[in-house]
C-alpha positions in Angstrom: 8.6 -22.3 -17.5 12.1 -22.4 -17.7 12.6 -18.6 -18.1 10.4 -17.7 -15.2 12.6 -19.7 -12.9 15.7 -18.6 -14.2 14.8 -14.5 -13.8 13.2 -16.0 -9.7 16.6 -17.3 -8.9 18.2 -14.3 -9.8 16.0 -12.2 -8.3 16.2 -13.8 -4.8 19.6 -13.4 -4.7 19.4 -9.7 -5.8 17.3 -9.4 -2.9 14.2 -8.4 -4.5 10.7 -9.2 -2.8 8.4 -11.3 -4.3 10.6 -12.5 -7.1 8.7 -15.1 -8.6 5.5 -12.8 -9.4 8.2 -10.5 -10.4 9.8 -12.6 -13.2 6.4 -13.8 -14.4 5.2 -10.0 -14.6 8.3 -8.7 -16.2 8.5 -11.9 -19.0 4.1 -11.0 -19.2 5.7 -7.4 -20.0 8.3 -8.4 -22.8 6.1 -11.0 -24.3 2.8 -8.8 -24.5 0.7 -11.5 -22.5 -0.9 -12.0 -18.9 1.2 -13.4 -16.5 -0.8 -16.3 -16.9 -0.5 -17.0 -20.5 3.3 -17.0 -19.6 3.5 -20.8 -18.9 1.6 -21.4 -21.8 4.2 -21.0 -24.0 6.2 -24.0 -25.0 8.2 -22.7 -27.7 11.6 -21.0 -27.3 11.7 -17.7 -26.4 13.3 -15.7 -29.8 16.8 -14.1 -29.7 15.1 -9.8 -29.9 12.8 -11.1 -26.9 15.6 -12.3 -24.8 17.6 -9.4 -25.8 15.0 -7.2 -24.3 14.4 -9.3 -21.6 18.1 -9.2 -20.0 18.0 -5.5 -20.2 15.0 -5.5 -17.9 15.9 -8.0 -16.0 19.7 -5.8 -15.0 17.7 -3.2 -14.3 15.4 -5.1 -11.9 18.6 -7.1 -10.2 19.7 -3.8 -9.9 17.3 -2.3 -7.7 14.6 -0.5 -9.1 11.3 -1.4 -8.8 9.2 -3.1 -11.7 7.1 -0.8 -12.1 9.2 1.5 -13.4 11.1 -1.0 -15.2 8.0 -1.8 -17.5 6.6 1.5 -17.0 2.9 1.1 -15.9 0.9 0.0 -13.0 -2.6 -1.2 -12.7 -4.8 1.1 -10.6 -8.8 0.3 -10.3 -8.7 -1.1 -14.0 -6.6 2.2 -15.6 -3.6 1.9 -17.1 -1.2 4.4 -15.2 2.1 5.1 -16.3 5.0 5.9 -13.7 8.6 6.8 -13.7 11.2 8.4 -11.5 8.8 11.8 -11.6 6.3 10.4 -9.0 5.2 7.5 -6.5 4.3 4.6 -7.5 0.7 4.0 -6.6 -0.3 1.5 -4.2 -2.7 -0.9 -3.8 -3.9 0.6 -0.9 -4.7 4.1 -2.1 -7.5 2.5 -4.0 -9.5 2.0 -0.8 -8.9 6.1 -0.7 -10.6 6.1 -4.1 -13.7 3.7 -2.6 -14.2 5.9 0.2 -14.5 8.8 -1.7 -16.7 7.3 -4.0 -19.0 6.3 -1.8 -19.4 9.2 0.0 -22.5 12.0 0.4 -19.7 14.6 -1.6 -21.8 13.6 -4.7 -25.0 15.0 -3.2 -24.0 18.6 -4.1 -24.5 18.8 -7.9 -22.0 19.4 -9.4 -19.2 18.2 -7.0 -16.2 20.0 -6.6 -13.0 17.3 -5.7 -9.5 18.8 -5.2 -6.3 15.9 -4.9 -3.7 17.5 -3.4 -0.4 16.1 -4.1 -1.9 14.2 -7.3 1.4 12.1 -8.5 0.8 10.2 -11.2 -2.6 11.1 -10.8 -4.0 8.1 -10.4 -6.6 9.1 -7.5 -7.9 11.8 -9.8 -8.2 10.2 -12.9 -10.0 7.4 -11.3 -12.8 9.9 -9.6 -13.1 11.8 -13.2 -13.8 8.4 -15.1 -16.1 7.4 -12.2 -18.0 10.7 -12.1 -18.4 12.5 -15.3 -20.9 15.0 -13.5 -18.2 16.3 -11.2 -15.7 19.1 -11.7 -11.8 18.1 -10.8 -8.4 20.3 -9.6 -5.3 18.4 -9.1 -2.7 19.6 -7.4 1.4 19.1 -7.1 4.4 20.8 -6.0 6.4 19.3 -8.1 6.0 20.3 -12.4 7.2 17.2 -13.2 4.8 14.7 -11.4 2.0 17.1 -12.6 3.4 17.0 -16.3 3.2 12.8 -16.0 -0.2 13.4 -14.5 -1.1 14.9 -17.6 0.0 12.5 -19.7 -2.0 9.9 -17.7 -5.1 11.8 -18.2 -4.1 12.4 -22.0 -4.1 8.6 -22.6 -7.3 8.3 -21.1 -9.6 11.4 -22.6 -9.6 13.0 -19.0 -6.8 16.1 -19.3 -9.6 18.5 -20.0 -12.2 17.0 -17.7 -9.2 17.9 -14.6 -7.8 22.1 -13.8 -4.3 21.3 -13.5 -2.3 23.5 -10.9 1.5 23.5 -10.0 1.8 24.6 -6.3 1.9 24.5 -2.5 -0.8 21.7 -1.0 -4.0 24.1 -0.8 -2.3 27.5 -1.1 -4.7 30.6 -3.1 -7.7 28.1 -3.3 -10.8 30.5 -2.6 -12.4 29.8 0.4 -15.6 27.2 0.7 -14.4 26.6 -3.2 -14.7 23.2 -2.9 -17.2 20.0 -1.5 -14.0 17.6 -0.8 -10.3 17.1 -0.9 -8.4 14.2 -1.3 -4.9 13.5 -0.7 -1.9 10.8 -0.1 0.5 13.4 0.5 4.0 12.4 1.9 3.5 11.0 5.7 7.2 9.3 6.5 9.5 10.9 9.2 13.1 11.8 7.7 14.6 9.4 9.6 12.2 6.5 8.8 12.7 7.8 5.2 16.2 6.9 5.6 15.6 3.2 6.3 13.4 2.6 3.5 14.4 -0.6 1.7 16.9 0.7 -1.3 13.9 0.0 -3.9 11.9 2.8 -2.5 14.5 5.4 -1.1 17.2 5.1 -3.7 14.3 5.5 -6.8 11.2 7.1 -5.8 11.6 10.5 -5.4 12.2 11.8 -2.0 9.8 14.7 -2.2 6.8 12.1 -2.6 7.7 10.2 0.7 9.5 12.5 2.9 7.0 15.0 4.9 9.6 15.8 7.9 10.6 15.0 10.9 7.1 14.0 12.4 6.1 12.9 9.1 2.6 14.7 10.1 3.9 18.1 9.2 2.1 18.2 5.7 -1.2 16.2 6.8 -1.4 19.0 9.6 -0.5 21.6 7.3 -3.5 20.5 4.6 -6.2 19.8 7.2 -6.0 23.4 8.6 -6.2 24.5 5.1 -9.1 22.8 4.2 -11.5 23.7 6.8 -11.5 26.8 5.2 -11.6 26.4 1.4 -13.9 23.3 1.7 -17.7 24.4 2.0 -19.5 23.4 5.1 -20.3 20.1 5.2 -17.4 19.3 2.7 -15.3 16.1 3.4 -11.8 15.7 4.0 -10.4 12.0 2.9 -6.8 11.2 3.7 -4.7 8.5 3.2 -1.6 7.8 6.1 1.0 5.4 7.3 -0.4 2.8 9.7 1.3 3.8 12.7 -0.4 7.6 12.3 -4.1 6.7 13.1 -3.9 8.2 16.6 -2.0 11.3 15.4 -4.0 11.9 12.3 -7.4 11.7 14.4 -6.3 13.8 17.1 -5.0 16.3 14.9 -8.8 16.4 13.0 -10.5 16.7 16.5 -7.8 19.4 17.0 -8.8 21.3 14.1 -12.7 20.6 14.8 -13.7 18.7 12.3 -16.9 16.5 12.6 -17.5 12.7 12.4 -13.7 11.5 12.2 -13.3 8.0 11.1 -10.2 6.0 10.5 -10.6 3.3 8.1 -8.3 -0.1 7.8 -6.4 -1.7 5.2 -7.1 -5.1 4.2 -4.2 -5.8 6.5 -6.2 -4.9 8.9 -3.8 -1.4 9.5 -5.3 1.9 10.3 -4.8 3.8 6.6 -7.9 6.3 5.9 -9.2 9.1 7.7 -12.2 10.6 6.9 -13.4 14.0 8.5 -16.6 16.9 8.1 -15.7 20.0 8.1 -18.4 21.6 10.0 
């Protein structure tokens, strides 16, 4: 389709990655169809559609990612919406969400799973559809990301199934209060932070990517929090960058916990870690 080729040769020279899947999800977008069903099309494209589209389209040449641009993502078959309030979630993450699942936390009925740094809350919202017999607590620092958590969990029946709270990682939680806790909190060094390509760093909000200068300081910080508000026996699951395997194990042998594993990424990239707490 003629369309789709204009919007890829404008996108490769913006720079943006992947432009040809980008131009046939942002014309899937405007016209209501899958991506597929793009080239299907023979007619022309009416003058209010391409009006819409060349708004998008600045807006992608321009930097920010398409996600925000048409204002949803696809996460294990839910419809997630995400702006400039939280991360955008990964592909990756969803192996976070299949290790959790799988898991021996279900054994204890009912379950009690806590996200910590929840987002868009994607991670959550996925576990609450999965596992109607479990009880939920989603946690963020920041109001805002927990606000477009909620609305996620609006659209989807799930806000009341989920005990929404606005604060510090695992901070007040009542000890052995909880069988697991889940989290893709922040895990990128400042200074790698600041060499993030302009997509990432210049929209995504800081807070969600930047942990510090190790960029281990708020994995350490949960891990030694959780051994004591998870019950014995409860699970730890983390998701990290792919260079922190090493770090992230040693720093659950540290802390004691029991049966560490560290799981890969399709790419074949450390990315998991899942830890007893004994």
């Amino acid at each position: 389709m003629k369309t789709i080729e204009s919007l890829e040769q404008r996108f490769t020279v913006a720079g943006i990655d992947n432009a040809k899947r980008v131009a046939e999800e942002l014309l899937a977008h405007v016209l209501g169809c899958r991506p597929l069903e793009t080239y299907l099309r023979n007619e022309p494209l009416p003058p209010e559609i391409l009006q819409a589209l060349e708004k998008l389209a600045a807006r992608i040449e321009g930097g920010e990612p398409l996600q925000y641009v048409v204002g949803h993502v696809d996460f294990w078959g839910l419809e997630i919406k995400c702006d400039p309030r939280a991360l955008i979630p990964r592909p990756e993450t969803e192996l976070l969400v299949e290790e959790v699942l799988s898991s021996k936390v279900w054994n204890n009925q009912p379950a009690t799973v806590v996200e910590v740094g929840t987002g868009t809350g994607c991670i959550v919202l996925t576990l609450a559809k999965q596992r109607p017999d479990a009880d939920f607590k989603a946690i963020d620092l920041s109001a805002a990301a927990l606000e477009l958590a909620r609305e996620n969990a609006r659209f989807h029946g799930l806000e009341n199934r989920i005990l929404w709270l606005n604060k510090s990682l695992l901070d007040d939680c009542a000890p052995e209060s909880c069988d697991a806790v889940v989290a893709n909190l922040p895990y990128i060094s400042s200074g790698d932070w600041k060499q993030l390509s302009p997509s990432v760093r210049d929209h995504e909000p800081q807070s969600a990517l930047d942990s510090g200068p190790s960029g281990m300081e708020l994995i350490q910080e949960l891990a030694t929090q959780a051994r004591y508000v998870m019950v014995p026996g409860g699970m730890l699951f983390l998701e990290f960058g792919h260079d922190q395997g090493k770090a992230v194990f040693q720093c659950l042998e540290k802390l004691g916990y029991l049966n560490i594993g560290i799981k890969r990424d399709l790419a074949g990239l450390d990315r998991i870690a899942i830890a007893e707490n004994p």
